[in-house]
C-alpha positions in Angstrom: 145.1 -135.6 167.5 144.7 -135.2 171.2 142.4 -137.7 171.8 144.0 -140.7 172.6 141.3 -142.8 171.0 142.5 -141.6 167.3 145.4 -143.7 167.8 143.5 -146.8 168.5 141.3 -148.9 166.3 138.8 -148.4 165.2 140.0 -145.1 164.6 143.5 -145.8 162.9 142.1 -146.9 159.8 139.0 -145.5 159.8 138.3 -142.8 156.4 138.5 -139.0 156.9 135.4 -137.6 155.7 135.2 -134.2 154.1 132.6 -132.5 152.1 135.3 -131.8 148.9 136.9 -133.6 147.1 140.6 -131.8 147.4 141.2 -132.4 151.2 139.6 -135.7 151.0 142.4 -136.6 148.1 145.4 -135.1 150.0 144.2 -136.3 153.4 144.1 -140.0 151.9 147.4 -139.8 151.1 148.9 -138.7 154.0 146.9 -141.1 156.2 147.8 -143.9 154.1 151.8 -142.8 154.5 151.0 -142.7 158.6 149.6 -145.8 158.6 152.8 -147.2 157.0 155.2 -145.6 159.3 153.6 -146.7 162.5 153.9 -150.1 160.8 157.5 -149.5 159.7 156.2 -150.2 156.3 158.3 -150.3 153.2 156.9 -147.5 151.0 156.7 -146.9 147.2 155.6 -144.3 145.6 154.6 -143.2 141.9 153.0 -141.1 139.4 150.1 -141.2 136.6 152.0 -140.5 133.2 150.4 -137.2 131.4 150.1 -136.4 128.0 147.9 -133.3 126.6 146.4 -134.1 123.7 147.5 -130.5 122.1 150.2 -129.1 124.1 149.7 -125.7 122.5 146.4 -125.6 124.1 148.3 -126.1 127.7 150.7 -123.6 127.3 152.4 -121.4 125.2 156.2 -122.1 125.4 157.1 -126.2 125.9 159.7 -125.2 128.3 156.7 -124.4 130.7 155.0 -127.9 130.0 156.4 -129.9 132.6 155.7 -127.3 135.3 151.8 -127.6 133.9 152.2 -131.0 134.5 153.5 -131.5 137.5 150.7 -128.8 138.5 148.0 -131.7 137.3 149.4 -134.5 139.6 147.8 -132.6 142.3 144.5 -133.0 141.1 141.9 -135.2 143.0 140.9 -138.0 141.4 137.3 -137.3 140.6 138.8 -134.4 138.3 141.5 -136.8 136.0 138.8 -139.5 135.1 139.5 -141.7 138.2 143.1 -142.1 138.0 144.7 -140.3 140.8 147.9 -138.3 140.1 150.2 -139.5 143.3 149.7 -142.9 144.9 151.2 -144.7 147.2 152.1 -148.6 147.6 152.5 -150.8 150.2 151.9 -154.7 151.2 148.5 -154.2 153.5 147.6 -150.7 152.0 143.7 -150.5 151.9 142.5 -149.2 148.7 139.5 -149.1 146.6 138.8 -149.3 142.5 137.5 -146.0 140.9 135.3 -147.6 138.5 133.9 -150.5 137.7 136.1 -153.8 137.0 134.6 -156.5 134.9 136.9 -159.6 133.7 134.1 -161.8 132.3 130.3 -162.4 132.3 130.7 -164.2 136.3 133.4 -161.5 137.3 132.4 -157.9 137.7 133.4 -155.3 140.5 132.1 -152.3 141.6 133.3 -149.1 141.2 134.5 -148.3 144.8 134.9 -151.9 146.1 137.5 -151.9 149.1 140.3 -154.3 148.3 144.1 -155.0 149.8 147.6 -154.5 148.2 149.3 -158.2 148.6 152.0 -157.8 145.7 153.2 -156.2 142.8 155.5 -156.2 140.0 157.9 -153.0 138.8 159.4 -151.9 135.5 162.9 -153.1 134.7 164.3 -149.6 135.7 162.8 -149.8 138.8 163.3 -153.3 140.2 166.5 -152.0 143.3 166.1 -151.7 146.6 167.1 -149.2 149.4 166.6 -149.4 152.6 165.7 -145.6 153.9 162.0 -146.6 154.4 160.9 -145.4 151.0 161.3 -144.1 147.6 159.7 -142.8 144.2 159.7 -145.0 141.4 160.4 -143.7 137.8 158.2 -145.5 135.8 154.2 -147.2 136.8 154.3 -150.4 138.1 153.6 -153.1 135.8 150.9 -154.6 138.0 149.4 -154.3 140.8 148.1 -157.3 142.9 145.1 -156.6 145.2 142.5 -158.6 147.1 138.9 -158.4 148.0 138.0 -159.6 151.2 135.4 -162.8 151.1 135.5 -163.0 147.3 135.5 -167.0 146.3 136.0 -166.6 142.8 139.5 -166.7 141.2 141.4 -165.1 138.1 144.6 -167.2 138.4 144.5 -170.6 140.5 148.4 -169.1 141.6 146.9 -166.3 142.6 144.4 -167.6 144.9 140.9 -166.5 146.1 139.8 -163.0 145.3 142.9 -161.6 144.2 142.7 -159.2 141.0 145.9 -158.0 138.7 145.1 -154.3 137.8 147.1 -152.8 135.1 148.0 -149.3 134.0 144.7 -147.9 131.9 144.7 -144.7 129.8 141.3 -142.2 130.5 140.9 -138.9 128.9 140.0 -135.8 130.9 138.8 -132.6 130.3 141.4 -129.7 131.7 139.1 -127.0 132.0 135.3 -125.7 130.6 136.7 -125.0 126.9 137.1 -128.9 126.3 141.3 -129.1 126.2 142.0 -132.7 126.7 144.4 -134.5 128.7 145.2 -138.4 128.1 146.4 -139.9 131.8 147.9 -143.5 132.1 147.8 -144.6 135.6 146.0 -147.0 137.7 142.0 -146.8 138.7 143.2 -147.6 141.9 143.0 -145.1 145.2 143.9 -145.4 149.3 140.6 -146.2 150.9 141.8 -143.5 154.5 139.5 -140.5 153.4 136.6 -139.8 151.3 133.6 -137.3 150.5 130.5 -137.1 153.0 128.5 -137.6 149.6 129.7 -140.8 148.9 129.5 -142.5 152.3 125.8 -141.7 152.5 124.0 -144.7 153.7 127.1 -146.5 154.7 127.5 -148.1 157.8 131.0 -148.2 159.5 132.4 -149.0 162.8 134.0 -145.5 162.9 135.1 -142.3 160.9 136.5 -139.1 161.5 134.6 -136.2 160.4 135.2 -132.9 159.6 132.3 -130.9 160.6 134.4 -127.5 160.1 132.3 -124.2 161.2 129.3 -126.5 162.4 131.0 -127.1 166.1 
């Protein structure tokens, strides 16, 4: 941006706002990245795990499967049940829950409740480390450790106030109009850097960055 501004708080980690949901889901993810390498952020990155229910219905020859599915990690998360296909992970990445979180009768979160990345754990085949700034990870994380601000209650007294574990969920969704089903594992879990201008209605922020398209 040539405004100088955009480079300053508020503006740095305020959301993008876009009327659809396919910018807003790619625009998340590279402001999150940006964010981390101003920061000189270690990065990690991963994949929801796709598995059609009839892979016949998908496509006709299996060697044009994993093509298909590669295809579907670029869907935006409204589309795959609220498990986005590409996320990224860093200590201090802002994020939010796609759906509703309840623990127990005094514990229940909103679906699209800002919270922080403080920690996580990785899968035995991922658990190395190289120094280049980032890398992708070949298997889900096993848990993912984020917190919501001002929250006094707690799920672990070792994790302290208002952090939450978040495992890897399975949702179905539907591929296209004629009902073929697609079972994703992945996390409810998405950067909170962009979103739609019909879910920020009636919310009040210290900034955003809109784009207004053909109406300037």
């Amino acid at each position: 941006a040539r405004d100088p501004r955009m480079h300053e708080e508020p503006f740095v980690s305020a959301p993008y706002i876009h009327q659809n949901n396919v910018p807003k889901y790619h625009a998340l993810l590279l402001r999150a990245e940006e964010h981390a390498k101003k920061r000189k952020l270690y990065r990690l990155w991963f994949a929801a795990q796709d598995k059609p229910c009839n892979p016949s219905e998908i496509c006709k020859k299996p060697e044009q499967l994993k093509a298909k599915l590669e295809r579907f990690l670029q869907f935006h998360d409204q589309r795959t049940a609220g498990i986005p296909g590409l996320c990224i992970l860093y200590v201090g990445l802002l994020m939010r829950v796609t759906e509703k979180l309840v623990k127990n009768s005094k514990l229940t979160i909103l679906k699209h409740t800002p919270c922080t990345v403080v920690g996580w754990a990785l899968h035995t085949g991922d658990r190395m480390r190289v120094d280049d700034g980032e890398r992708f990870l070949e298997y889900l994380p096993t848990v993912i450790y984020v917190q919501f601000a001002g929250a006094d209650w707690e799920v672990d007294p070792a994790l302290g106030k208002g952090v939450y574990p978040l495992f890897p969920v399975q949702r179905t969704w539907l591929l296209n109009t004629a009902g073929v089903k697609v079972v994703r594992k992945g996390y409810t879990l998405l950067p909170d850097y962009a979103s739609t201008a019909f879910m920020m209605q009636a919310t009040s922020l210290d900034a955003l960055i809109a784009d207004c398209r053909h109406f300037l």
